[in-house]
FIFIVO-622231 format. One record per residue (C-alpha): residue number from 0; residue in three letters; chain; x, y, z. Coordinates in steps of 0.001 Angstrom, whole numbers, plus 500000, padded with zeros to 6 digits. Example, Ala and Ser with C-alpha at 12.3 -4.5 7.8 and 13.67 -1.06 7.14 Angstrom:
2
(0; ala; A; (512300; 495500; 507800))
(1; ser; A; (513670; 498940; 507140))
//
This chain:
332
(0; unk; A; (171879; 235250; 381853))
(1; unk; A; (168483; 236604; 380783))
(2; unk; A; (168176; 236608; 376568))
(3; unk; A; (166544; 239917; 377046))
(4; unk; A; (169652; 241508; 378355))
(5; unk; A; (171662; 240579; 375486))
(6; unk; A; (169541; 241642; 372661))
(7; unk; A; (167779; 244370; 373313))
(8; unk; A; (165462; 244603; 370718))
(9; unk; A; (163899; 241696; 371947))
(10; unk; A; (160422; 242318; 372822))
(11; unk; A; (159506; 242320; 376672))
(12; unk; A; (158640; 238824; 378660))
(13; unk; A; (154759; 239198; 379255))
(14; unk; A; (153688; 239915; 383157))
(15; unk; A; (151991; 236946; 385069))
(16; unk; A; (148760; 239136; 384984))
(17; unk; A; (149198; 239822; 381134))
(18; unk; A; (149733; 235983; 380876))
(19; unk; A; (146402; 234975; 383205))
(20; unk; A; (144362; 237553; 380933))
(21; unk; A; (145459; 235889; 377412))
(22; unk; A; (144465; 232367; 378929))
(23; unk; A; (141260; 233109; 379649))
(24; unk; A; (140117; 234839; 376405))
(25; unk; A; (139971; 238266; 375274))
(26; unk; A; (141472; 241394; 376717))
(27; unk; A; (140772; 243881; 374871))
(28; unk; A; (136905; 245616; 374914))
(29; unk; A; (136691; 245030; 370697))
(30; unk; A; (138119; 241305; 371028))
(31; unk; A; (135477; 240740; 374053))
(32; unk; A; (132612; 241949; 372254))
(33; unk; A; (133542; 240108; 369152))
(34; unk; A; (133765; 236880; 371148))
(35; unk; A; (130479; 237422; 372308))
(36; unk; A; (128617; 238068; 369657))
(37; unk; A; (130696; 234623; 367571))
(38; unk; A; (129538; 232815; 370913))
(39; unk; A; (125792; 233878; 371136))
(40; unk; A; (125431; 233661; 366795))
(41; unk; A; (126510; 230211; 367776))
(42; unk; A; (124351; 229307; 370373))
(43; unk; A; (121291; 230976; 368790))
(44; unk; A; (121788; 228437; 365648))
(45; unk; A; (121343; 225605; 368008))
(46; unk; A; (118200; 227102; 369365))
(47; unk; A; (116977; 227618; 366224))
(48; unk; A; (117512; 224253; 365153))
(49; unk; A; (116716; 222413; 368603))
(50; unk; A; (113514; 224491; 368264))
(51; unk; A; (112387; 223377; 365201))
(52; unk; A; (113301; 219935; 365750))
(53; unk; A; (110693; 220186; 368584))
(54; unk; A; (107920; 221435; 366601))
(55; unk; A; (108213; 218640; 363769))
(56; unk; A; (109031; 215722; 366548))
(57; unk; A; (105696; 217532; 368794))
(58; unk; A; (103488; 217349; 365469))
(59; unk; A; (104713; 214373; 364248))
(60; unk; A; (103818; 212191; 367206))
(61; unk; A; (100343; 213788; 366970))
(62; unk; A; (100108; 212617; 363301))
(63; unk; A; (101761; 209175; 364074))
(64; unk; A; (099829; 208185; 366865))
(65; unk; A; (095879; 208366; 364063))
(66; unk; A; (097903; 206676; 361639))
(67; unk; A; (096460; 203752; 361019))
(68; unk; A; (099457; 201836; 359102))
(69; unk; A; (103199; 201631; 359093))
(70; unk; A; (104527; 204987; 358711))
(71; unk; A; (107560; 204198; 357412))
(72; unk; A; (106525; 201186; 354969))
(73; unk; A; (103469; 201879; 354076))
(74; unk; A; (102437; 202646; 350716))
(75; unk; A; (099725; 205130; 350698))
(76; unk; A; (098958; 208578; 351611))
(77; unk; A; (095188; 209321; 352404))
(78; unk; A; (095817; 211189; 356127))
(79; unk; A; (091877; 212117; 355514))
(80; unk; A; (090673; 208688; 354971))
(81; unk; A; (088341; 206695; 357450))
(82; unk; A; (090548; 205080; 359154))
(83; unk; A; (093415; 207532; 358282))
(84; unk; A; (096582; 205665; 356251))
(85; unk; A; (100031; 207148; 355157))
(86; unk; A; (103130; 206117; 354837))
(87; unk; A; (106774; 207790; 353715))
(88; unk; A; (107707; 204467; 351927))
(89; unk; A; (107600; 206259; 348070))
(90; unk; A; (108515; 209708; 349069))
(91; unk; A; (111654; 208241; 350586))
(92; unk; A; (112907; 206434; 347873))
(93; unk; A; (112312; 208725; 345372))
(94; unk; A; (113480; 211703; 347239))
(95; unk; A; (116750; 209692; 347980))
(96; unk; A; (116705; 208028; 343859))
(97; unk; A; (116620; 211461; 342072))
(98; unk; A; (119185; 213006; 344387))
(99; unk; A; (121410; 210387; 344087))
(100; unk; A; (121020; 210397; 339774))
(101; unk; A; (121749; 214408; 340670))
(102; unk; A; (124989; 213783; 342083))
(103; unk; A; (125790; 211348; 339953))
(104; unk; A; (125297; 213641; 337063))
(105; unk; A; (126313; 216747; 338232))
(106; unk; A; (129285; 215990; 340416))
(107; unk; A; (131462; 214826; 337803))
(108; unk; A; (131037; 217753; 335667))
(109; unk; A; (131417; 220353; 338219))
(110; unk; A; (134756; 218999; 339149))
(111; unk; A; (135717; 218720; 335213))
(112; unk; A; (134665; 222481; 335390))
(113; unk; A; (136419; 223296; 337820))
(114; unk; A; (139676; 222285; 337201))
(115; unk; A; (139251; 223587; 333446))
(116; unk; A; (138511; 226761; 334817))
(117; unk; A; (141649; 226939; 337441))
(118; unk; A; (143995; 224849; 335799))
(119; unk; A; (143738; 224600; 331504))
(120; unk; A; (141484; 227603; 330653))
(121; unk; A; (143284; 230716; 329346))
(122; unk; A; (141994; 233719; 331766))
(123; unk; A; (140305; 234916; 329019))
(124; unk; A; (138146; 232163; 328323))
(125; unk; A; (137819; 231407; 332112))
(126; unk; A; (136566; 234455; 333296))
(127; unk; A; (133710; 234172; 331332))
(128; unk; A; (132972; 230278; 331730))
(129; unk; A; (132833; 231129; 335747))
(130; unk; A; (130000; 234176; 335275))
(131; unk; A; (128414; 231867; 333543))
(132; unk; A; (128210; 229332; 335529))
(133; unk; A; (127575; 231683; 338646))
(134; unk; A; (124415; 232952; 336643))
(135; unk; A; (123003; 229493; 337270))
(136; unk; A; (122518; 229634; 340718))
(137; unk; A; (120697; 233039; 340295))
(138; unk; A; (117853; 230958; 338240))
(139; unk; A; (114607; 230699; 340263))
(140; unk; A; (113961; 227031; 341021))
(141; unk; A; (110589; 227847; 339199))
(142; unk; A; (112280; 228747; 336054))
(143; unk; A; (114265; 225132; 336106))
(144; unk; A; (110894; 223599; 336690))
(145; unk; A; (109163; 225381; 333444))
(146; unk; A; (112048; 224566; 331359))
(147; unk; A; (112076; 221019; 332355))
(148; unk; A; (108348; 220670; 331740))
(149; unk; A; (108219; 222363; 328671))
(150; unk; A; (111366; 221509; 327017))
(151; unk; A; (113151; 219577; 328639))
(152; unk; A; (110702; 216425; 328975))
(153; unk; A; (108986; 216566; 325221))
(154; unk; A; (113141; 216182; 323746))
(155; unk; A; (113680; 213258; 325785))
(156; unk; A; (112578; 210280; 324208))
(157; unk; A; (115294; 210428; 322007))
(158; unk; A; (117406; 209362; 325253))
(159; unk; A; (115134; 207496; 326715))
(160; unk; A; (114530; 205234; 323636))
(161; unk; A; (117998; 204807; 323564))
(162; unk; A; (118417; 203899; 326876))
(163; unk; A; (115558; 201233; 327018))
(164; unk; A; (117304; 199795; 323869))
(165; unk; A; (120912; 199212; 325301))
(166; unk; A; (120149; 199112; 328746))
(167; unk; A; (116515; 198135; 329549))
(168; unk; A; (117542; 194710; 329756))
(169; unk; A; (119047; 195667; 333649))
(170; unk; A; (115646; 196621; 334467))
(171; unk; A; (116343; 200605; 335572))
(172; unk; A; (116030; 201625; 332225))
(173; unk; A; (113615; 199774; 330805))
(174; unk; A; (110862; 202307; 329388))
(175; unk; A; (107129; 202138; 328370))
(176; unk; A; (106914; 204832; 326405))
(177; unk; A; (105195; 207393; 328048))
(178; unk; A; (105411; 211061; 328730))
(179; unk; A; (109327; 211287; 330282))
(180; unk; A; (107822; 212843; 333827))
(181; unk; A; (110131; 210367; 335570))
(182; unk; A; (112172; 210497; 338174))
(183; unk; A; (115305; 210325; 336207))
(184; unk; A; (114370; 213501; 334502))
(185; unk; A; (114063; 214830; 338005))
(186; unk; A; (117659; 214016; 338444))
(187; unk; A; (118763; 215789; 335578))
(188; unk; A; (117037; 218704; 336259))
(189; unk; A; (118535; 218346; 339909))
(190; unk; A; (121527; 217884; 338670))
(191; unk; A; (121577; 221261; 336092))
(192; unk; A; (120221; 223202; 339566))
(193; unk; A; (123258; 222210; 342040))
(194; unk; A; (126160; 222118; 339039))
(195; unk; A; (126777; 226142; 339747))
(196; unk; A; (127036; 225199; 343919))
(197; unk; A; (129450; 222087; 343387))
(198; unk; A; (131339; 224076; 340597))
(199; unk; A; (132019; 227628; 342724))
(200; unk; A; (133223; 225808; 345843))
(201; unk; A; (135164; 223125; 344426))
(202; unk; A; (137026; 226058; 341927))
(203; unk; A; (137672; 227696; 345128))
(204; unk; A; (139227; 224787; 346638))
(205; unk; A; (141291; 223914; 343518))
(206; unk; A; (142752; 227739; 343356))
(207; unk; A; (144275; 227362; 346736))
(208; unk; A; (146453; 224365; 345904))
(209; unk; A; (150060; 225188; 346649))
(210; unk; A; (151643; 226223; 343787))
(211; unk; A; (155157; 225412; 344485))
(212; unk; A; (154074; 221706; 344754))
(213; unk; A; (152659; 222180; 341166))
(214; unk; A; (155438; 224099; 339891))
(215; unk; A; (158227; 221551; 341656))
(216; unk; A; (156166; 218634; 339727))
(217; unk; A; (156187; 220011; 336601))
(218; unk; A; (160169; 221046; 336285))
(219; unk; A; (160158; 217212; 337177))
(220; unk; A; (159168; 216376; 334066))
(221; unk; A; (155160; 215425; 335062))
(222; unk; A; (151945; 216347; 332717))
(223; unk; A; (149345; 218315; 333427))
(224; unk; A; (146988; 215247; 334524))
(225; unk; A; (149603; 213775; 336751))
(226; unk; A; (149798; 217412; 338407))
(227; unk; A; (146517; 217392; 339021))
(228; unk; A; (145855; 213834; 340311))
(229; unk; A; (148714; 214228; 342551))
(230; unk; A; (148816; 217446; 344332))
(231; unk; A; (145246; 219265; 343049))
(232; unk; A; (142867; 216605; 343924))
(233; unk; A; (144024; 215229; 346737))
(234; unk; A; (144561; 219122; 348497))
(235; unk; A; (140987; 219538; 346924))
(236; unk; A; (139013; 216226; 348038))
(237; unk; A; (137337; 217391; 351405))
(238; unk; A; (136552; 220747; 349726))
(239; unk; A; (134712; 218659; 346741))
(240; unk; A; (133032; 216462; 349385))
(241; unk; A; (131749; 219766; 351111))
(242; unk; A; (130407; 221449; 347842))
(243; unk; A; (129035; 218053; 346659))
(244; unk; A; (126733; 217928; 350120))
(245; unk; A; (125893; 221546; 349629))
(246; unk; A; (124886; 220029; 346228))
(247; unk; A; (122807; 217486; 347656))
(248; unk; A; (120982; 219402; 350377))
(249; unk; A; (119665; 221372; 348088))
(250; unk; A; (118818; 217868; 345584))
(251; unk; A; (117093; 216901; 348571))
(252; unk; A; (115186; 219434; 349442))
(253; unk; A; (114099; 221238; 345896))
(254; unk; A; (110458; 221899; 345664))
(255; unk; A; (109312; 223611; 342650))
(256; unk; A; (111239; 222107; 339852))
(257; unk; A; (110574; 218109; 340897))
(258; unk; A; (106801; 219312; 341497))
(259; unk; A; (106557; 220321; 337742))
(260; unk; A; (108816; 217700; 336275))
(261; unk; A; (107033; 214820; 338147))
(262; unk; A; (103984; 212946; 337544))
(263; unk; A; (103431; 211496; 341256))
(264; unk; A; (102152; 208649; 342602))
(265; unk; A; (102568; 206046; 345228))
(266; unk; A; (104481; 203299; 344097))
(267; unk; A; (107803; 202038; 343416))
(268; unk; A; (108779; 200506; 340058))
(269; unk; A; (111899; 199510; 339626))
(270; unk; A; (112372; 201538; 336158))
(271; unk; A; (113639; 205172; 336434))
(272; unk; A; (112140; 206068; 333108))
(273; unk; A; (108264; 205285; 334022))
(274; unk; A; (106225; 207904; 335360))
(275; unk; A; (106155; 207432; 338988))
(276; unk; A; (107298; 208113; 342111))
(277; unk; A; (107726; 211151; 344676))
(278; unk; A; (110075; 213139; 347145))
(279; unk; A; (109224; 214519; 350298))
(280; unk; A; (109571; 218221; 349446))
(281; unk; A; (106968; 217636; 346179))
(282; unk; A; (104692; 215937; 348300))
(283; unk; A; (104481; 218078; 351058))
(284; unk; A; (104249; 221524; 348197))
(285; unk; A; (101452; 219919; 346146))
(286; unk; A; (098992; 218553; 349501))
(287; unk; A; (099548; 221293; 351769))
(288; unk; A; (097074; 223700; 351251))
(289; unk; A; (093849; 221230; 350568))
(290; unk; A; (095091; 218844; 353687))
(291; unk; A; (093174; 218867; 356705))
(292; unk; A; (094405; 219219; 360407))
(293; unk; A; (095664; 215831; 360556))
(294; unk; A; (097170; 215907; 357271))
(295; unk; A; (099318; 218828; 357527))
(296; unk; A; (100376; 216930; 360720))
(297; unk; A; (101157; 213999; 358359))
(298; unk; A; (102942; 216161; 355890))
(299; unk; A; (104856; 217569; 359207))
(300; unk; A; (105486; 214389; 359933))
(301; unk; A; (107230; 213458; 356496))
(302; unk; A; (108887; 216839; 356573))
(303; unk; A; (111338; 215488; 359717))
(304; unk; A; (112001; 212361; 358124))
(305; unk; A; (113630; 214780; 355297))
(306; unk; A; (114918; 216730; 357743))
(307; unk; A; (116820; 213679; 359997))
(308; unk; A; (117883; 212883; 356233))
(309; unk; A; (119201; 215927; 355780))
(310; unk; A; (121463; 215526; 359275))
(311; unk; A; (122439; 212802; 358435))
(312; unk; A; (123754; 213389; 355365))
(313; unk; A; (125655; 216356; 356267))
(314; unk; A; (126855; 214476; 359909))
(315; unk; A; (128639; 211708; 356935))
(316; unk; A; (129909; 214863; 355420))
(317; unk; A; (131692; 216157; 358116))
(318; unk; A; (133224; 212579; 359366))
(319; unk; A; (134245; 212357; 356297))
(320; unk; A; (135938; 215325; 356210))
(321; unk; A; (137807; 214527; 359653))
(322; unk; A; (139260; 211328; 358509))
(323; unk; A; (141094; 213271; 355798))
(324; unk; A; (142519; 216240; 357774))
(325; unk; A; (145493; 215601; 355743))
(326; unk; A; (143689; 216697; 352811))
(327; unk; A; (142259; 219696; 353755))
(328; unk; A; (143744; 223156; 352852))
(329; unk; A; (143760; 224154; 356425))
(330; unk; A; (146680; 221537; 357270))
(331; unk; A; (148158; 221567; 353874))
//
């Protein structure tokens, strides 16, 4: 006997048209429109980026084919030279250097933040701790880059010094004593820029954590840390891994700040406290407007290598990400 006819307040058995209709999408004019406009915002952000990949790939080629040396080893950058000569060698690894001192620096603490803020803070004191931290990401990059040139760089030989006596013996930190426009500076103003970006996502993340889980840990008789290193961070972990490469897109890509902090040039010391250095996004700020045709090609050029960085970076991110479905707060 039909369950229907029993209990009538069951609700009715779908038609076989109803049924066809829900499998092939929307029904309903509002749902189809939606769906259409989700589907074409979609597709318009791979035109967007497919098109620009074309434009730096197009002028690229035209830039790599007059270059006269390696493009990816060599280390020089005179695109208006006779013959022409540049090479990505010292933009890469410093772009790649003071991003990774950024994260370094700055992931740590954003996580400590966070879970002060969601988990040990009193509302009171929490409240204002997250407005001010928010208020950081409203700072103009050119803002972090003053501060760092002006007051940030003249207060840090005391660190520096210190550094080059305990540790200059590895080599990174071994310092000569000149002006601290370094690339390690770079990374701490980095770092300072995406803290707010890391924090906000990864307090976000935290907040969601079930709280029965919490709750059943702590009538078991576990502290506060165990708590956390038990049920917060692993529910949090993809969500930290996704704010940290928000973090570092924007480490890699910064513009401003590194251009004021750094004293450039082409070459690679092995120190991190020596002047020196360069990123892609400095080096393409400070030559664009003097460089000729071919050397805004060249800068073009150096601007996809940052950008296939970039993809990268973010394609890491997201594998990441799927290996630890169990982690996320979507499946939790």
């Amino acid at each position: 006997m039909d369950i229907t006819t029993q209990n009538p307040s069951a609700p009715p058995k779908p038609s076989e048209a109803e049924q066809k209709r829900a499998a092939r999408g929307a029904t309903r004019p509002g749902d189809r429109i939606f769906l259409g406009l989700s589907r074409g915002s979609g597709i318009l952000v791979l035109v967007i980026m497919a098109a620009i990949a074309a434009f730096l790939t197009y002028r690229a080629a035209l830039a790599i084919s007059k270059d006269e040396a390696n493009f990816f080893t060599t280390f020089e950058w005179s695109p208006s030279g006779t013959p022409p000569v540049f090479g990505i060698a010292v933009l890469a690894f410093g772009t790649i250097v003071s991003s990774i001192i950024a994260m370094v620096i700055a992931v740590p603490i954003a996580v400590g933040i966070a879970l002060f803020i969601t988990h040990y803070a009193p509302r009171k004191l929490g409240g204002p701790i997250a407005y001010v931290i928010d208020l950081l990401a409203a700072v103009p990059s050119i803002v972090y880059g003053l501060w760092g040139a002006l007051v940030l760089v003249p207060h840090l030989d005391g660190l520096y010094g210190w550094l080059d006596d305990y540790l200059g013996w590895t080599g990174l930190f071994q310092w000569n004593g000149g002006a601290a426009r370094s690339l390690f500076t770079v990374g701490i103003v980095l770092a300072i820029m995406i803290l707010p970006i890391i924090t906000n996502v990864s307090r976000e993340v935290f907040r969601q954590a079930p709280q029965m889980i919490e709750e059943a840990a702590l009538a078991l008789g576990a502290t506060r840390w165990e708590v956390i290193r038990m049920s917060v961070l692993p529910f949090g972990r993809s969500g930290v891994i996704s704010a940290s490469m928000l973090g570092l897109g924007r480490a890699l890509g910064e513009t401003m700040a590194v251009a004021m902090v750094l004293s450039p040039t082409f070459d690679i010391t092995t120190s991190l406290l020596n002047p020196g250095g360069g990123t892609f996004a400095q080096n393409i700020a400070s030559k664009f407007n003097e460089a000729t045709e071919l050397g805004r090609d060249a800068l073009i050029a150096s601007g996809l290598v940052l950008f296939v960085i970039t993809l990268l970076v973010n394609g890491a991110a997201r594998l990441i990400i799927a290996r630890r479905k169990e982690y996320s707060g979507a499946n939790a």
